[in-house]
C-alpha positions in Angstrom: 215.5 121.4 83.6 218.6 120.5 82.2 221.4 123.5 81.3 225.2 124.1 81.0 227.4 125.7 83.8 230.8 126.4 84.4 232.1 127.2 87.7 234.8 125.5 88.5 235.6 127.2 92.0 237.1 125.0 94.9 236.9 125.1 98.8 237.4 128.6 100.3 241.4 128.5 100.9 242.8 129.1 104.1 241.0 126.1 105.9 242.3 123.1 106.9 240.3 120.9 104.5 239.0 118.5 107.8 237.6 121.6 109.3 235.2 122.4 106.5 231.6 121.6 106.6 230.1 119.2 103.7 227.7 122.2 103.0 230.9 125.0 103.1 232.6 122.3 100.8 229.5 121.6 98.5 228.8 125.7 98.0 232.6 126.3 97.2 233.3 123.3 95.4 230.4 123.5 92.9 231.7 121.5 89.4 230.9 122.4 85.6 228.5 120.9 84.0 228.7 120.8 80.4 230.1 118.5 78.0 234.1 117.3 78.5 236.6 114.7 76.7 240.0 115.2 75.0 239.4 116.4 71.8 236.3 116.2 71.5 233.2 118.7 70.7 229.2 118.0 71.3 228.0 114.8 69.6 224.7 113.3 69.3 223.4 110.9 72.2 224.6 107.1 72.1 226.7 104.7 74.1 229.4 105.0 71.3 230.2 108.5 68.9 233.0 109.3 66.4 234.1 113.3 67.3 235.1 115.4 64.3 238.8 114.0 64.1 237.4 110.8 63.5 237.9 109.1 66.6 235.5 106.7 68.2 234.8 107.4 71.9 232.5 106.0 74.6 229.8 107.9 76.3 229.8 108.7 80.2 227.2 111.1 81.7 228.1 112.9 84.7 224.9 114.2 86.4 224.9 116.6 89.1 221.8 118.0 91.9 222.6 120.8 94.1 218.9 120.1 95.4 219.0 116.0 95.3 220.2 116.2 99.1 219.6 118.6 101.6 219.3 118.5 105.5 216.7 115.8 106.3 218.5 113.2 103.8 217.8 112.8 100.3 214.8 114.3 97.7 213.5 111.3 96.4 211.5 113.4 93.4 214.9 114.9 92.6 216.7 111.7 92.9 214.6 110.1 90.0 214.8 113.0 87.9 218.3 112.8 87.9 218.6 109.0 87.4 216.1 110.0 84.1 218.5 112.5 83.1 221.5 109.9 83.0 219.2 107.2 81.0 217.6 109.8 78.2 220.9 111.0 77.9 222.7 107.9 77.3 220.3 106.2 76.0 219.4 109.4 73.1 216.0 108.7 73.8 213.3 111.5 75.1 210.9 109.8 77.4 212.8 107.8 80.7 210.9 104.4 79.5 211.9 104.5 75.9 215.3 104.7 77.2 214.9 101.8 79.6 213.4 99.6 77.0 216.7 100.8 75.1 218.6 98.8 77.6 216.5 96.2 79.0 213.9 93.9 77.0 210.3 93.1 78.1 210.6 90.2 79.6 214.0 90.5 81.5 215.0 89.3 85.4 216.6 92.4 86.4 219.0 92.5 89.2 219.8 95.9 90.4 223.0 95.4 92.4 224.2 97.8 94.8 227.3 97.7 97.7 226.5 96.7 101.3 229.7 97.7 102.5 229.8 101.8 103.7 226.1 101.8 102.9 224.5 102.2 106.1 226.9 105.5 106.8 226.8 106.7 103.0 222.9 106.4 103.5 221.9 106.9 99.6 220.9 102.9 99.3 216.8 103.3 100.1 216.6 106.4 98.7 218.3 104.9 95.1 216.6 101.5 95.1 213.1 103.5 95.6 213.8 105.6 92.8 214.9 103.2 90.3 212.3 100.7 91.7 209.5 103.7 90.4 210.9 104.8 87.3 211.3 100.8 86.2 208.0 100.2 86.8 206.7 103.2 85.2 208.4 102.2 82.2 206.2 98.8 82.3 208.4 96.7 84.3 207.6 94.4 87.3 208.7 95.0 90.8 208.1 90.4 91.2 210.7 90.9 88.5 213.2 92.7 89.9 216.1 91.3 92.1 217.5 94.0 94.6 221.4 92.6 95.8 223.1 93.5 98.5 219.9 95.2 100.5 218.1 94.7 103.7 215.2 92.6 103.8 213.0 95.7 105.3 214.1 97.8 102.3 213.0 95.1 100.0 209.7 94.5 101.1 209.4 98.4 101.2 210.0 98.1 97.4 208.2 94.9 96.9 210.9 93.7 95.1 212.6 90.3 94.9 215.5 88.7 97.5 218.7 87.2 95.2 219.3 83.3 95.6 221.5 82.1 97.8 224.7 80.3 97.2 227.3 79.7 94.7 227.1 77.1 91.8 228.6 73.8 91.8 230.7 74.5 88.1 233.8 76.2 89.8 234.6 78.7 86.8 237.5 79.4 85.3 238.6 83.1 84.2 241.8 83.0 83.2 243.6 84.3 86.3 241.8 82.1 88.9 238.7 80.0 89.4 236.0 80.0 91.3 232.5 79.5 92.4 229.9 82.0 91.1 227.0 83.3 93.0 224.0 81.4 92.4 221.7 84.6 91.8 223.6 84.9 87.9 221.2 82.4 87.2 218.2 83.9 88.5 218.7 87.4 86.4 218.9 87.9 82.6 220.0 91.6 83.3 222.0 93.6 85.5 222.0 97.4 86.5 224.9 98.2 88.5 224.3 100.5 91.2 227.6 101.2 93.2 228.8 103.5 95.1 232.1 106.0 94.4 234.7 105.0 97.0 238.6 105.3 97.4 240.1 101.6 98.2 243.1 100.9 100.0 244.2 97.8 97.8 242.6 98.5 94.3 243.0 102.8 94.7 239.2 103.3 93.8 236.2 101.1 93.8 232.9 101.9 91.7 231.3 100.1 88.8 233.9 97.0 88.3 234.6 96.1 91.5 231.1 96.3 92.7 230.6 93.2 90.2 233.8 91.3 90.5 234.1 90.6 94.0 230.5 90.3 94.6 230.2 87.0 91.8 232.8 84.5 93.1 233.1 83.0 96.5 236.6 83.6 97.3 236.8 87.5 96.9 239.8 87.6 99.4 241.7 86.1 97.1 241.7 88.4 94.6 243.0 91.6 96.1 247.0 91.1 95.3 248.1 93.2 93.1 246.0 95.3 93.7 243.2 93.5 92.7 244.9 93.2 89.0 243.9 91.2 86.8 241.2 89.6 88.8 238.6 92.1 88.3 238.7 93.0 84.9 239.1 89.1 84.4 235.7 88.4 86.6 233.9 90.9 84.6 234.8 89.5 81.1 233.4 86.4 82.2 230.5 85.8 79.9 228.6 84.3 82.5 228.6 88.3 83.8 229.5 90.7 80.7 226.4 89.2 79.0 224.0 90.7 80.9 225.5 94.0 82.3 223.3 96.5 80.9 223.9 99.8 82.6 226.2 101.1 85.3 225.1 104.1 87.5 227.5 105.3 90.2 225.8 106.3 93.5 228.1 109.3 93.8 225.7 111.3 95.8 228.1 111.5 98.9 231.4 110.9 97.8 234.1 108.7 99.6 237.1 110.8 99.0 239.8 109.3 101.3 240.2 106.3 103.5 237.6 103.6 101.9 236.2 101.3 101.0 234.8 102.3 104.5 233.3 105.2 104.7 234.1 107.8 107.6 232.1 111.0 107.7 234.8 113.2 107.8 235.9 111.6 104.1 232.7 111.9 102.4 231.6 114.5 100.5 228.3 115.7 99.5 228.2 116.3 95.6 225.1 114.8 94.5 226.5 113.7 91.1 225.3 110.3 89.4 227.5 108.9 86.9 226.4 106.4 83.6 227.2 104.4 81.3 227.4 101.2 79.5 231.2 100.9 79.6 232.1 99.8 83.3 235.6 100.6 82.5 235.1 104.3 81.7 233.2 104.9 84.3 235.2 104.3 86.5 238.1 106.3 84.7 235.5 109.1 84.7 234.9 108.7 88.5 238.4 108.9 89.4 238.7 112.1 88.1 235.6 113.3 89.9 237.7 111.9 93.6 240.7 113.4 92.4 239.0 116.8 91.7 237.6 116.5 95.4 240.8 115.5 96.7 242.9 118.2 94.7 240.2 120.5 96.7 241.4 119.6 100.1 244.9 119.5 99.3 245.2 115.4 99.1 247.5 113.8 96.6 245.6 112.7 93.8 244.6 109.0 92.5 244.7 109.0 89.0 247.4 111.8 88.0 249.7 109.6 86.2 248.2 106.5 85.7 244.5 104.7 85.9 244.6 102.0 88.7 246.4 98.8 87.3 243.1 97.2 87.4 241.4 99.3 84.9 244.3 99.1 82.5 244.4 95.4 82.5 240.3 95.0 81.7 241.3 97.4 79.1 243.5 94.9 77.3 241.0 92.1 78.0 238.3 94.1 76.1 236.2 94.7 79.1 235.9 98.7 78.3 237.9 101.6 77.6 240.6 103.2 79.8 241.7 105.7 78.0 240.5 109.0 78.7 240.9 110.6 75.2 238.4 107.7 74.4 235.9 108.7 76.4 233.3 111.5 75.7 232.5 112.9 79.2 229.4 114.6 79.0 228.1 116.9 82.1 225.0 117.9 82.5 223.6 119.8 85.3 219.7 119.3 86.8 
């Protein structure tokens, strides 16, 4: 099921990148698949490994489908084989509910929060919640025990799981750079699996596993987008109130928003069917940039994250949030 590959070809030059169909893009653009980081060589399956030189790096799994979408929408089968892959791979584990029980306990609230904004035109939302819903409880875990954020109503009686509380808490927090209100369903939930989606941002460059927390947990997100968004989210994320039960991020980079976001636009998605995990939120989100900027170095768009990781990223780095440095990350492809 799961194998190496390295193409590397791009989009069939000579087109104006705008006048190329998602599925001319998708069969020129096909990625590698394979395993990736800055000196570094194959090493055994954990959040955290020390390459040959010595060096400790994070994990990051990059998962890619050519078969997880296709005309009529998404392959719901595929979709949860992929999501599998991600967890036995980062997880080291063989069986997908071993590996959840790697990251979640027995008994935990689990919140599964993904992005309301882009998601009715990025379309991935049902199909992931469904997925994830199935392989949870298949691995023994409750649907009255799980807290889908940021979906409809109809989608979560589809997946008889559980609405979020309302509101924000009375405490107004303090994190260092500002203080705020946090939302009341932190309470609720003992774990969170981050589910966002892979987006270019006008303010904060890119948007995927950190920003999907920060400015969904305190009640004045608007005022945390000067600077472009820096220090604010890595300082929101720290919060112990949040860190302490982030358990998994997995980027919904099925279609990917390559230009113009956070709002999607059809003509600025692409259709790659990758998934992206890990533990680190921070990496991750190094990791995706790289997948954008590959996209966008595609079309002929300037690229995100040539010189520098947004300012963002760098800052949580300090705080001790995750790891920004791409020489201390192990990116490890692997193709379904």
């Amino acid at each position: 099921m799961c194998q190496s590959a390295g193409d590397n070809s791009v989009p069939p030059s000579g087109k104006h990148p705008c006048s190329l169909s998602r599925r001319e893009f998708m069969v020129g653009s096909a990625m590698a698949a394979g395993t990736l980081a800055l000196g570094a060589h194959a090493a055994s399956a954990s959040d955290r490994v020390t390459n040959r030189h010595g060096l400790s790096q994070v994990r990051v799994v990059q998962a890619r489908s050519q078969h997880v979408l296709n005309p009529l929408g998404i392959h719901e089968e595929v979709l949860r084989d992929l999501i599998e892959l991600v967890v036995t791979r980062l997880s080291g584990e063989q069986k997908p509910a071993d590996a959840w029980h790697s990251f979640l306990k027995p008994d935990d609230t689990i919140a599964l929060k993904f992005n309301r904004n882009g998601a009715g035109t990025i379309a991935t939302t049902s199909a992931m919640l469904k997925s994830l819903v199935g392989s949870l409880e298949d691995a023994g875990f409750k649907r009255s025990k799980i807290v889908a954020i940021e979906v409809s109503d109809e989608l979560r009686s589809a997946t008889q799981t559980q609405a979020p509380d309302p509101g924000w808490s009375k405490e107004v927090h303090d994190f260092g750079s500002g203080s705020d209100q946090l939302a009341a369903w932190l309470d609720q939930v003992t774990a969170i699996i981050n589910v966002p989606f892979l987006k270019t941002h006008n303010l904060a460059v890119m948007t995927a596993a950190m920003k999907n927390i920060s400015h969904a947990v305190v009640k004045h997100p608007a005022r945390y987008h000067d600077n472009g968004c820096s220090p604010f989210i890595g300082d929101i994320v720290a919060m112990p109130q949040v860190r302490d039960k982030l358990r998994l991020h997995l980027v919904d980079a099925l279609r990917i928003v390559f230009d113009g976001g956070p709002v999607p636009h059809e003509d600025s998605i692409w259709d790659g069917g990758f998934l992206i995990g890990g533990t680190d939120p921070v990496a991750v989100d190094v990791s995706g940039i790289h997948l954008i900027d590959r996209v966008r170095k595609a079309v002929g768009l300037p690229l995100i994250g040539e010189t520098s990781v947004p300012a963002y990223l760098e800052a949580a780095d300090g705080r001790g949030v995750g790891t920004a440095e791409m020489h201390k990350i192990l990116l490890e492809k692997v193709k379904l």
